[in-house]
C-alpha positions, 0 to 999 in steps of 0.5 A: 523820670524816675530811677529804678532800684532793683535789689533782692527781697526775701521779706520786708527790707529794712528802711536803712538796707532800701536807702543803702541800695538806692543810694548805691544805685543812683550813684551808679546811674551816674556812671557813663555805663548804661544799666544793666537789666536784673533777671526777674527774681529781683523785686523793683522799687522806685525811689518815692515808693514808701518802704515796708515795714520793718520786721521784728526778730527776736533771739533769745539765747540760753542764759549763761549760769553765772548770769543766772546766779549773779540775778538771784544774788541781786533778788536775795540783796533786794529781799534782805534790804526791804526786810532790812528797812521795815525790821525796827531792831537792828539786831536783826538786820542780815547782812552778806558778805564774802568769807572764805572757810578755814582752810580753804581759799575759795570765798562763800558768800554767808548772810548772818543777822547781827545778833549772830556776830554778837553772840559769837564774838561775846563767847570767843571774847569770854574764852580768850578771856579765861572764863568758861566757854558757854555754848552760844548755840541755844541762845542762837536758836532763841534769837532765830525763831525770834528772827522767823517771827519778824520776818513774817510780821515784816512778809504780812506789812509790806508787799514790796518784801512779798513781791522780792520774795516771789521775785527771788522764788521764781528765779532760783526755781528756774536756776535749779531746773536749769542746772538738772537739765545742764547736769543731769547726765553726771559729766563735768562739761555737759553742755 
């Protein structure tokens, strides 16, 4: 003789949910109670019955913005170490870190080639030293255009670097469109 189980069924139940009940069931069956009779909105399922498909819900909920720029910074470390890896001069290799403004106690992350550094700390040490300040900046704009022109040389060798490239793009268009939704009303704590 087979036991019966009775329980509700709005959509297909889950194997896991249907083995519960079932075991609650013949637990109870046991008992020196007679079974009591479910009204007929319940469904019957016998115990060898096969059970149904288990369904698939998906629930997607809003990203958070610190999420959200935690996966750009992850995209901007990727591209740097890809260009990083092809790019033959290491003066060029950038490089982030954490730094806080003068004056300020909140850090900034800034990214910096190398020859940035050098160049800086070279008139820094020449001043200190006493000797005439001379502008590092027309030496700086040299290098940068020299450092555009590897990283286009780099882009148009290695598609691992345009594929972190997109990847990176994708990301900080999505994360600038969802902060003009969020902020678009001008008020501090919208949404």
């Amino acid at each position: 003789m087979r036991e019966r189980i009775f329980f509700q069924c709005r959509s297909a139940t889950p194997p896991l949910i249907a083995l519960l009940v079932s075991l609650s069931v013949i637990q109870t069956s046991f008992s020196q109670e007679p079974a009591a009779t479910e009204p007929e909105t319940l469904t019957e399922v016998t115990i060898d019955q096969e059970p149904l498909p288990m369904e698939e819900l998906t629930v997607v909920a809003p990203q958070s913005l610190q999420s959200m720029r935690d996966g750009l910074i992850r995209a901007e470390d990727d591209v740097l170490a890809i260009f990083n890896d092809y790019n033959d001069d290491n003066d060029f290799d950038i490089h982030c870190q954490k730094e806080r403004p003068t004056a300020s106690y909140i850090a900034v992350r800034t990214c910096r080639a190398r020859f940035v550094d050098r160049l800086t700390a070279q008139a820094s040490a020449d001043w200190m030293g006493g000797f005439p300040y001379v502008d590092p900046r027309g030496e700086l704009s040299q290098y940068g255009a020299l450092l555009r022109q590897k990283f286009s040389e780099v882009l148009e060798e290695s598609p691992a670097l345009y594929d972190a490239l997109l990847k990176y793009y994708n990301l900080r268009t999505t994360y600038d469109a969802e902060t003009d939704q969020r902020f678009s009303d001008d008020s501090f704590l919208s949404r």
